[in-house]
VOVEX-276939 format. One record per atom (N, C-alpha, C): x, y, z negated; residue in three letters. Coordinates in nm, 4 decimals. Example, Ala and Ser with C-alpha at 12.3 -4.5 7.8 and 13.67 -1.06 7.14 Angstrom:
        X        Y        Z miti
   1.3190  -0.5690  -0.7800  ALA
   1.2300  -0.4500  -0.7800  ALA
   1.3200  -0.3300  -0.7800  ALA
   1.2850  -0.2250  -0.7080  SER
   1.3670  -0.1060  -0.7140  SER
   1.2900   0.0030  -0.7870  SER
This chain:
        X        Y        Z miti
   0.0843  -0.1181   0.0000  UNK
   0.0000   0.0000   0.0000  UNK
   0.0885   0.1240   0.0000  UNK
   0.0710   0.2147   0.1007  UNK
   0.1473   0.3532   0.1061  UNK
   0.1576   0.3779  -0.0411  UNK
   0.0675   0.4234  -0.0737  UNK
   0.0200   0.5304  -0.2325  UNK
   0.1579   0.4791  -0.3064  UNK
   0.1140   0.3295  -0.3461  UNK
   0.1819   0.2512  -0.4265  UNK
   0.3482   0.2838  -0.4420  UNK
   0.3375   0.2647  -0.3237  UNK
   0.5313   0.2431  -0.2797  UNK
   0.5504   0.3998  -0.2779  UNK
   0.4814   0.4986  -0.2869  UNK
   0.4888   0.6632  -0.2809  UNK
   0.5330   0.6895  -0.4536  UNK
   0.4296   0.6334  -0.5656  UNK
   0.4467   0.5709  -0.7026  UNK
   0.5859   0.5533  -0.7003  UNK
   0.6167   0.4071  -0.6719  UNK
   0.7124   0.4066  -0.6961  UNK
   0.8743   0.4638  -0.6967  UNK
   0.8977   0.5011  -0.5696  UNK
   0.9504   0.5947  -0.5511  UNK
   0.9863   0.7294  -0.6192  UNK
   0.8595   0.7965  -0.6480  UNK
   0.8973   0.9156  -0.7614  UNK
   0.9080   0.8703  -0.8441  UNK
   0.8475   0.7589  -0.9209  UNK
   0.9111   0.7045  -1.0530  UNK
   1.0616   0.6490  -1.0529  UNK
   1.0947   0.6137  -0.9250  UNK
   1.2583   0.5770  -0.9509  UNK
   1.3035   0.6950  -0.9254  UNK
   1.2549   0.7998  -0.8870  UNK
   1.3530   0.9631  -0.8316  UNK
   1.3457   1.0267  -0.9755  UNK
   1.2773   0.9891  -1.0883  UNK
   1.3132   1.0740  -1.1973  UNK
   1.1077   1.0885  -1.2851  UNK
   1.0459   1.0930  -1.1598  UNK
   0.8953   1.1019  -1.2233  UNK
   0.8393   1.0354  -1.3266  UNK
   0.7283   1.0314  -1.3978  UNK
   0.7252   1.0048  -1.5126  UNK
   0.5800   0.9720  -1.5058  UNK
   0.5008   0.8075  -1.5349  UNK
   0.3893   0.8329  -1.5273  UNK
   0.3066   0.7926  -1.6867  UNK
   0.1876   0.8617  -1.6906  UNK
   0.1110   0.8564  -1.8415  UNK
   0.0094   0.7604  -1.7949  UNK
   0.0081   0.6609  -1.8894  UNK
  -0.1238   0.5615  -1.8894  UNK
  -0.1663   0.5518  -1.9995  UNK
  -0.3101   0.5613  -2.0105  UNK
  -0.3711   0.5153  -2.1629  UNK
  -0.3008   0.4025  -2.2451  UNK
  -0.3916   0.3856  -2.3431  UNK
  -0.2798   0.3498  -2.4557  UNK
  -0.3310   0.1635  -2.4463  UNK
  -0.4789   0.1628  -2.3879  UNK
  -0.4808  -0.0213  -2.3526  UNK
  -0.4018  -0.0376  -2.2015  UNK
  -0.3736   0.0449  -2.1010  UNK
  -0.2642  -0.0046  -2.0361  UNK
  -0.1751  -0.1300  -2.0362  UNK
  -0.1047  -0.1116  -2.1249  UNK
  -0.0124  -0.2595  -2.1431  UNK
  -0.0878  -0.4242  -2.1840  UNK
  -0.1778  -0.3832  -2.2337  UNK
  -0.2649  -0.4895  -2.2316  UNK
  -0.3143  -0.5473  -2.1302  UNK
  -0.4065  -0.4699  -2.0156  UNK
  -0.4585  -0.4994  -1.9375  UNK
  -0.3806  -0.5569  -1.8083  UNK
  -0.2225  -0.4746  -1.8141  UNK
  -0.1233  -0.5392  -1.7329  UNK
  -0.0421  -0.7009  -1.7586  UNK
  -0.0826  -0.6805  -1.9228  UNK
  -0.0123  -0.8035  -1.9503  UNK
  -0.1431  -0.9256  -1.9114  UNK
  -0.2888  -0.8894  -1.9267  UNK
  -0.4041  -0.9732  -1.9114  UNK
  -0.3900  -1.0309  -1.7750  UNK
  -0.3683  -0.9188  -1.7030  UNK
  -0.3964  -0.9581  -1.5387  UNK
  -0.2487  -1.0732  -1.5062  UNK
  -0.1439  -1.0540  -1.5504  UNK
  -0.0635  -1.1536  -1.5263  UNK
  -0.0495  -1.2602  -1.5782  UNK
  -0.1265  -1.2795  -1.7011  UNK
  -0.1641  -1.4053  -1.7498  UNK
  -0.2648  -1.4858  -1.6646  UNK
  -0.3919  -1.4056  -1.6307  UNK
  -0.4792  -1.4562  -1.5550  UNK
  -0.3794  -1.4860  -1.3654  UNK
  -0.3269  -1.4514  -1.3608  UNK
  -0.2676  -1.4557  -1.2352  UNK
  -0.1934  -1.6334  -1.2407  UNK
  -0.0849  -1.6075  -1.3286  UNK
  -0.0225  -1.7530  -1.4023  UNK
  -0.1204  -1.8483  -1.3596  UNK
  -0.2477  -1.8455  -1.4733  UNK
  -0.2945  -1.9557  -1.5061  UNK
  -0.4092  -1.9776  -1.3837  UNK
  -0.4163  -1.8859  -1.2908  UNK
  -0.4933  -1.9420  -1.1593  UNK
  -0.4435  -1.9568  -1.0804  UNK
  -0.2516  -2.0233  -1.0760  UNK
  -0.1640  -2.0252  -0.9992  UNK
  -0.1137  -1.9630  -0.9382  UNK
  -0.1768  -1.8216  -0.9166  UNK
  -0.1726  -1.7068  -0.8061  UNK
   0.0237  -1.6625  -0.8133  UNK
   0.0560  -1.6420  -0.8907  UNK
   0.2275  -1.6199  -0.9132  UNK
   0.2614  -1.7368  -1.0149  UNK
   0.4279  -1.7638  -1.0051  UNK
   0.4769  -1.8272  -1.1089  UNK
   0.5016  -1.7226  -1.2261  UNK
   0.5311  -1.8218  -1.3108  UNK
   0.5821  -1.7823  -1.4759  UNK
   0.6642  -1.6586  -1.4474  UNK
   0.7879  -1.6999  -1.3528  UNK
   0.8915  -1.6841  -1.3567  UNK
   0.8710  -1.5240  -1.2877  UNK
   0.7901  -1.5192  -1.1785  UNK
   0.7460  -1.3491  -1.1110  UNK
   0.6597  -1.2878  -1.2045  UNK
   0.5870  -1.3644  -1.2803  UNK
   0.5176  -1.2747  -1.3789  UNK
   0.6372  -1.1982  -1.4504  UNK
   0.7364  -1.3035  -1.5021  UNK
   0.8285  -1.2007  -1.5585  UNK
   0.9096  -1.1268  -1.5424  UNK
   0.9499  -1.1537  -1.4374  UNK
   1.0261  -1.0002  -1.3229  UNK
   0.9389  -0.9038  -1.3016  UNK
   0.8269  -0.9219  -1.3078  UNK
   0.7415  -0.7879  -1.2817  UNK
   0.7536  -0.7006  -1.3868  UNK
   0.6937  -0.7889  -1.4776  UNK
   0.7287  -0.7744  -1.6401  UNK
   0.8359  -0.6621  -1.6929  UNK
   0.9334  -0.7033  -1.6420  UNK
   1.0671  -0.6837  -1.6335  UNK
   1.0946  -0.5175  -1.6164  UNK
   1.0385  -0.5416  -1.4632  UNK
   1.0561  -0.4107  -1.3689  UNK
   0.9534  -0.2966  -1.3993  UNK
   0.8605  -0.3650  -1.4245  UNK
   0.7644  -0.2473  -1.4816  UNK
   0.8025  -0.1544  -1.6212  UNK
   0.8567  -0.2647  -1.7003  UNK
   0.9298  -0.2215  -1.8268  UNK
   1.0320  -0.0985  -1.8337  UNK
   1.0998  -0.1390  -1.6885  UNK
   1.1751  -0.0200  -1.6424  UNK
   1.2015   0.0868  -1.5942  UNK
   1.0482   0.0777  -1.5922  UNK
   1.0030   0.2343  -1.5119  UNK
   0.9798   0.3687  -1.6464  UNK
   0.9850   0.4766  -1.6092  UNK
   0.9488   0.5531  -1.6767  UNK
   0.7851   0.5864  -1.7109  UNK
   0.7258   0.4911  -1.7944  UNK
   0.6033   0.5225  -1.7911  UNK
   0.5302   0.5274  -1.9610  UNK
   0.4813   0.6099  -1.9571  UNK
   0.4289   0.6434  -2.1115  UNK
   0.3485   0.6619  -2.1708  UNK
   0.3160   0.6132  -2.2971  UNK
   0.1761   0.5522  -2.3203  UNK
   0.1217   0.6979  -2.3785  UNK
  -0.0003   0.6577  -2.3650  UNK
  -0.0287   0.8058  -2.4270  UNK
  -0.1103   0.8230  -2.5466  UNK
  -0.0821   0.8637  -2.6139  UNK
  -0.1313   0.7955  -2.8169  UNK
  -0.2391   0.8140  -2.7621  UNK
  -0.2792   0.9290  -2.7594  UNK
  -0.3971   0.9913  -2.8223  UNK
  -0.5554   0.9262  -2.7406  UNK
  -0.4965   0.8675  -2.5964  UNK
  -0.5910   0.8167  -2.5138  UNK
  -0.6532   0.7117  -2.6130  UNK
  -0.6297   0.6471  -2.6750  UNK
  -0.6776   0.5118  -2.7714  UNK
  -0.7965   0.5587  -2.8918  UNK
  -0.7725   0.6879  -2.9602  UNK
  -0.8727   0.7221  -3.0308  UNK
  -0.9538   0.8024  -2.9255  UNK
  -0.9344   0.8597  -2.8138  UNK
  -1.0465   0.8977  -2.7269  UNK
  -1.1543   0.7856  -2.7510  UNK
  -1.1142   0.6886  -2.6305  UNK
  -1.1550   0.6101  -2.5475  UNK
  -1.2517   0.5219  -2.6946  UNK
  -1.1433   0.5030  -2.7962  UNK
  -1.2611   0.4096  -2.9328  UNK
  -1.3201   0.5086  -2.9554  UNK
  -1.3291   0.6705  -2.9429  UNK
  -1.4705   0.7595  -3.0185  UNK
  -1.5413   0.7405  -2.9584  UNK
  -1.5470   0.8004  -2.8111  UNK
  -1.6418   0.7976  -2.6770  UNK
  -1.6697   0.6801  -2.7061  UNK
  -1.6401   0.5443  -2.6799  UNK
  -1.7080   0.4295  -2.6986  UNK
  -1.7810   0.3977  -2.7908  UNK
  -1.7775   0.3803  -2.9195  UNK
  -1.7941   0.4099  -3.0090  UNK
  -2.0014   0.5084  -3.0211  UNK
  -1.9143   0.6348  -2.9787  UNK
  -2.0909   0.7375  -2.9398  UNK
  -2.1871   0.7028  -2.8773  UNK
  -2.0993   0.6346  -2.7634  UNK
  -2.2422   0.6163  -2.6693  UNK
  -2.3348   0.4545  -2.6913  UNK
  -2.2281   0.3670  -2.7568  UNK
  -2.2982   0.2432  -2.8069  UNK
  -2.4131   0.2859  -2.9105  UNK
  -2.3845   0.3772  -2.9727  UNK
  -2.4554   0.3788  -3.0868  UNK
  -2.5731   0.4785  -3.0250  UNK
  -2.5493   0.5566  -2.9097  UNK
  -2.7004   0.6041  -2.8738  UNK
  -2.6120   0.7790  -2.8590  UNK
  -2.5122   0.7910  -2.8974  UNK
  -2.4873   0.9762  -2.9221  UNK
  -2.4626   0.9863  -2.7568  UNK
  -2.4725   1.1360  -2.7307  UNK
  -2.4399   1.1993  -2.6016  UNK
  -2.3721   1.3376  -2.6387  UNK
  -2.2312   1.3923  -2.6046  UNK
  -2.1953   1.5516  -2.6354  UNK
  -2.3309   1.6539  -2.5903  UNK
  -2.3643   1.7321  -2.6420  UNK
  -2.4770   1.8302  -2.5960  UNK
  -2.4367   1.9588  -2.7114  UNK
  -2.5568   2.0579  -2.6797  UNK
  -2.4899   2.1511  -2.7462  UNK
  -2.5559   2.1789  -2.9052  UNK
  -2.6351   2.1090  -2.9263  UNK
  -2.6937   2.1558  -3.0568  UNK
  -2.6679   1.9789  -3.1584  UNK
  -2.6153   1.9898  -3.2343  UNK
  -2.6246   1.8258  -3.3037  UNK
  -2.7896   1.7760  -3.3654  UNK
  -2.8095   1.6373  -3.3431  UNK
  -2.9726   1.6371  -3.4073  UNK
  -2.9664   1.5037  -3.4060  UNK
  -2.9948   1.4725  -3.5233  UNK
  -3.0270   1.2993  -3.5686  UNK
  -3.1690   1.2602  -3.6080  UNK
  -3.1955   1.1523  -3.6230  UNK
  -3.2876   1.1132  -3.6605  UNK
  -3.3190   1.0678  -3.7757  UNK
  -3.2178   1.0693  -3.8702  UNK
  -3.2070   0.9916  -4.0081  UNK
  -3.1128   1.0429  -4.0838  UNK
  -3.1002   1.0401  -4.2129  UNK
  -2.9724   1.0696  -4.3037  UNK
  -2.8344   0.9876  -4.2355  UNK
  -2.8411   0.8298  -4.1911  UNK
  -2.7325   0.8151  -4.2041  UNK
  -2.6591   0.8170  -4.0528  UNK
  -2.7768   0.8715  -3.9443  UNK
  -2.7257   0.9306  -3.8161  UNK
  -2.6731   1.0450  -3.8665  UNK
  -2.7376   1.1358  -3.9626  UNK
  -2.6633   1.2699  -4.0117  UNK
  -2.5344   1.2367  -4.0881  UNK
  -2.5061   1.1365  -4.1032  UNK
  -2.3577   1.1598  -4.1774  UNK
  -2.2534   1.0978  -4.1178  UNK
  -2.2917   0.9942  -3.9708  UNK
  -2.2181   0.9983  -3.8839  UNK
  -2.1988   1.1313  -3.7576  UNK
  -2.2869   1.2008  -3.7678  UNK
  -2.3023   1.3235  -3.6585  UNK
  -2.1925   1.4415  -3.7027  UNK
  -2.1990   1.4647  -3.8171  UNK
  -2.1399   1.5241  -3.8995  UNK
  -2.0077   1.4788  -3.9252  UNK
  -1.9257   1.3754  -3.9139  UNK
  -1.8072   1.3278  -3.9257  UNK
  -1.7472   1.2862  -3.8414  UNK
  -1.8278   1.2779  -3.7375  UNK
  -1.7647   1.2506  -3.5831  UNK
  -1.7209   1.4183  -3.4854  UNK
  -1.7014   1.3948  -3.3620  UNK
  -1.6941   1.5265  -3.3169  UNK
  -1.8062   1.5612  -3.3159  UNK
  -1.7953   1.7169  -3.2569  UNK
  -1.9218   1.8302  -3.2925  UNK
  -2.0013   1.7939  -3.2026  UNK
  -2.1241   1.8454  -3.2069  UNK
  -2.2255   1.8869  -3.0842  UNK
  -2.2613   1.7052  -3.0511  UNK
  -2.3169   1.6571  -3.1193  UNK
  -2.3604   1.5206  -3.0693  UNK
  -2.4834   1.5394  -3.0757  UNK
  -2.5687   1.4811  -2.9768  UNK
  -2.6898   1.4811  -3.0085  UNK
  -2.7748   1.3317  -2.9704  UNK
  -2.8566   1.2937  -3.0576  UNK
  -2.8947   1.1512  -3.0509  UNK
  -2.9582   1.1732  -2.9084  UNK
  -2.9429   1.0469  -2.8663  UNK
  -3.0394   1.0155  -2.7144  UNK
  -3.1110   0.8761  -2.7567  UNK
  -3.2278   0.8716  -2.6454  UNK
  -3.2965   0.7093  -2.6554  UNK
  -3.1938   0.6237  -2.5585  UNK
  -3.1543   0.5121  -2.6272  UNK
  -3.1234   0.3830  -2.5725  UNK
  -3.2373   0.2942  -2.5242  UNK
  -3.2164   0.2400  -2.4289  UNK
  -3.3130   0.0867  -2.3463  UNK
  -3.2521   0.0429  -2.4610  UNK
  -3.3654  -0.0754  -2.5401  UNK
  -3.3143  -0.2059  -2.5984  UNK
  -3.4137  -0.2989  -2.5392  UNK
C-alpha cells in the first residue's frame, strides 16, 4: 500500500507516530490470531514484532482514560450536551463526578 510504505519511511527519516494506549494490544491480538490461523509463522510474527518495536512510535497515556470515560458514558445512557440532568440521586452523583455537561439520554433495551 502507497500510504503505508509513505508511514514508513517518515518514521525511519526521523517522524514520530502517536497511537492510543490499547494499540499494542490490538497489534499483539492480530498476530496471534494470524499464528494460530496459519496465516504467518511464529517466527514473522516475531520479526514484525521486532521491527515495529523499532520504530518511533508512542503511546499516548492519556488516550486510555479517554476512550474508558467515553465508553464508560455512553454504556450507561450519558451523552456531552450543554446543561447536566439525571434522573435519580445516584445518576446525580455519577453526573457530577464525571466530566461536565452530561446529560442523561434514553437507551433501546
Amino acid at each position: 500500500m502507497p500510504w503505508t510504505d509513505a508511514l514508513l519511511a517518515d518514521l525511519r527519516a526521523g517522524g514520530e507516530a502517536i497511537v492510543p494506549a490499547h494499540w499494542p494490544a490490538e497489534v499483539a491480538n492480530a498476530l496471534l490470531i494470524a499464528v494460530r490461523r496459519g496465516r504467518i509463522s511464529r517466527e514473522t510474527a516475531n520479526r514484525f514484532f521486532l521491527d515495529l518495536r523499532a520504530l518511533p512510535i508512542r503511546v499516548d497515556p492519556e488516550s486510555s482514560e479517554r476512550v474508558a470515560t467515553v465508553t464508560a458514558f455512553v454504556t450507561v445512557g450519558f451523552s456531552f450536551d450543554d446543561e447536566p440532568t439525571v434522573n435519580s440521586q445516584d445518576e446525580l452523583a455519577v453526573a457530577t463526578s464525571g466530566p461536565q455537561n452530561l446529560r442523561r439520554r434514553s437507551v433501546p433495551t
